[in-house]
C-alpha positions in Angstrom: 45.7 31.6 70.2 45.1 27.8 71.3 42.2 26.6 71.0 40.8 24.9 74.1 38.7 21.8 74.1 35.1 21.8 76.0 36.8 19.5 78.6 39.3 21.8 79.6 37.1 24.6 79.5 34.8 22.7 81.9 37.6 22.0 84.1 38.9 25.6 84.6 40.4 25.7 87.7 40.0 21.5 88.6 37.4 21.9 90.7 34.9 21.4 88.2 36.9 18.3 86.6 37.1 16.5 90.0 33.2 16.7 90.3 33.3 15.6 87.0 35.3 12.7 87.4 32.7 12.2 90.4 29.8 12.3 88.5 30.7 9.7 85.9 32.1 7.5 88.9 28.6 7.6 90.1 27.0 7.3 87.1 29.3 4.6 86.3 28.3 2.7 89.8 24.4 3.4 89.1 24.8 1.5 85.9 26.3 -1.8 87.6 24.1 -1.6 90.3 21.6 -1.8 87.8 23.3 -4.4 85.7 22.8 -7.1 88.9 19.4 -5.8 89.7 18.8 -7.0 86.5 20.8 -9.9 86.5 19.2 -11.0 89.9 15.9 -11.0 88.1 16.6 -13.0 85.0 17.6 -15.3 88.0 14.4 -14.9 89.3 13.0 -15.7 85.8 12.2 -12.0 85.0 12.8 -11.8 81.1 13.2 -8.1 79.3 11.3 -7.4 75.9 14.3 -6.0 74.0 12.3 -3.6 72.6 9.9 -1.5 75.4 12.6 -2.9 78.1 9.6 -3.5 80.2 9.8 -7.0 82.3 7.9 -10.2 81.9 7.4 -13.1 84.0 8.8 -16.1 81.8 6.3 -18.5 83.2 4.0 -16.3 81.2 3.5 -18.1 78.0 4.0 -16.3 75.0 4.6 -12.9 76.9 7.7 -12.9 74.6 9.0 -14.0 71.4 11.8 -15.4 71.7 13.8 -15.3 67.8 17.5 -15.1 69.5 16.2 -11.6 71.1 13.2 -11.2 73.5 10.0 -9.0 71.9 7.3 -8.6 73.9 3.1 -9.1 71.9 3.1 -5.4 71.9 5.9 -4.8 70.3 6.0 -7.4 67.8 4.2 -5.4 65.0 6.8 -2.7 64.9 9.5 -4.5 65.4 8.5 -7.2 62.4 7.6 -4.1 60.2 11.5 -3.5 60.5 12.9 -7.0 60.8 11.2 -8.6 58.1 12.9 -5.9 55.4 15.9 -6.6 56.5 16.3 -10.4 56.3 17.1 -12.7 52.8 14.0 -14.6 52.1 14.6 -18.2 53.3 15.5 -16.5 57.2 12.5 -14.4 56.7 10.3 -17.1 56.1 11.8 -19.5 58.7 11.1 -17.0 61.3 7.7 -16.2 59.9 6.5 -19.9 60.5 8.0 -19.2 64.3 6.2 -15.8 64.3 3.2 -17.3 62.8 3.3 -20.6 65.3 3.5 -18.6 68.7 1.2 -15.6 67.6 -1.5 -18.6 67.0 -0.3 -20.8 69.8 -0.3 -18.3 72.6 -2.3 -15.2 71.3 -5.7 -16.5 69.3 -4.5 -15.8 66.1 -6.1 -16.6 63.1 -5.4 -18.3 59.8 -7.2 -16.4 56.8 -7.0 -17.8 53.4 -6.3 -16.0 50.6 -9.4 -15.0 48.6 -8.7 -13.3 44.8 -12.0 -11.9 45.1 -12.1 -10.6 48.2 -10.5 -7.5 49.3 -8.5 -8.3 52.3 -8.8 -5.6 55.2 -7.5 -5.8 58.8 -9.2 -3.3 61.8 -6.6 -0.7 63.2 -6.6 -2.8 66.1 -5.2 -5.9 64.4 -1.7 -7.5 63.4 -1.1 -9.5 60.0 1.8 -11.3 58.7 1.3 -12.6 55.5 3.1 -16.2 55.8 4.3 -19.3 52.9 2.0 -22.1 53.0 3.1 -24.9 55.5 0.6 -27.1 53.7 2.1 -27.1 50.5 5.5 -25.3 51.2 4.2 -22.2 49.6 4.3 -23.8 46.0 0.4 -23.7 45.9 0.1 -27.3 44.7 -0.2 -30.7 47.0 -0.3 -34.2 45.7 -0.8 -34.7 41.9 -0.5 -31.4 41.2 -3.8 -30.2 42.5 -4.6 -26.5 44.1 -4.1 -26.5 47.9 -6.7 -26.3 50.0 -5.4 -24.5 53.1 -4.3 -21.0 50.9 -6.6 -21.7 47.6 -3.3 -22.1 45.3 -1.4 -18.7 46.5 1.3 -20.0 48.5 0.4 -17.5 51.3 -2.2 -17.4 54.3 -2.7 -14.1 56.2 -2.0 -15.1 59.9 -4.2 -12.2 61.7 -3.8 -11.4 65.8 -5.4 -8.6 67.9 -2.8 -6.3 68.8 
């Protein structure tokens, strides 16, 4: 006995394969149509979050991130949370001075020094990236050897944005 694969099953007496064959047809034909709808509005200057797919007006500033894909403020927590684990240290920490820049630039976020004393806790509602020094270059020491100001010797500041 042959065994019959679920195409040919499906197809049984053709009928069935040529309204198959139609259906992908149409499906295929949906799909560019909606390739140039979207194509006509990156035209337009209508940018996608690569993430959500949901559309933004680019002369919105900061509605996206732009880090060689497009991520919208809303998504940007998640999609850090997976990015950042997956990057060697010196691109994580060129893109977490961009990160850091635009969340402060374009989104009231705030630079928090680190504190050894104090216990650092963020509200559900907020977003932190903990980011190298660009005072010192994360080494914690400026001129002469002394403790940097801007992150009290750590290397790090805590940049922290509503989400």
């Amino acid at each position: 006995m042959e065994a019959r694969s679920e195409h040919e099953t499906l197809r049984g007496n053709g009928t069935t394969g040529a309204a198959e064959g139609s259906i992908f047809e149409t499906i295929a034909n949906l799909q560019r149509d909606l390739n140039a709808v979207t194509d006509a509005l990156a035209l337009l200057g209508v940018r996608r979050c690569s993430q959500c797919k949901q559309f933004f007006s680019s002369t919105e500033p900061g509605a996206l991130f732009d880090c060689g894909q497009l991520v919208c403020y809303g998504c940007v927590p998640d999609w850090w949370t997976t990015v950042s684990a997956k990057l060697s240290v010196p691109q994580r920490e060129k893109l977490e001075g961009k990160i850091s820049s635009w969340l402060r630039k374009y989104h009231g976020a705030e630079v928090v020094k680190e504190d050894k004393n104090a216990k650092s806790e963020i509200a559900p509602h907020q977003f932190q990236i903990v980011v190298h020094c660009t005072e010192c270059g994360g080494s914690g020491k400026i001129l002469e050897g002394e403790r940097c100001r801007f992150c009290n010797g750590f290397g790090t500041v805590r940049v922290v944005a509503n989400k």
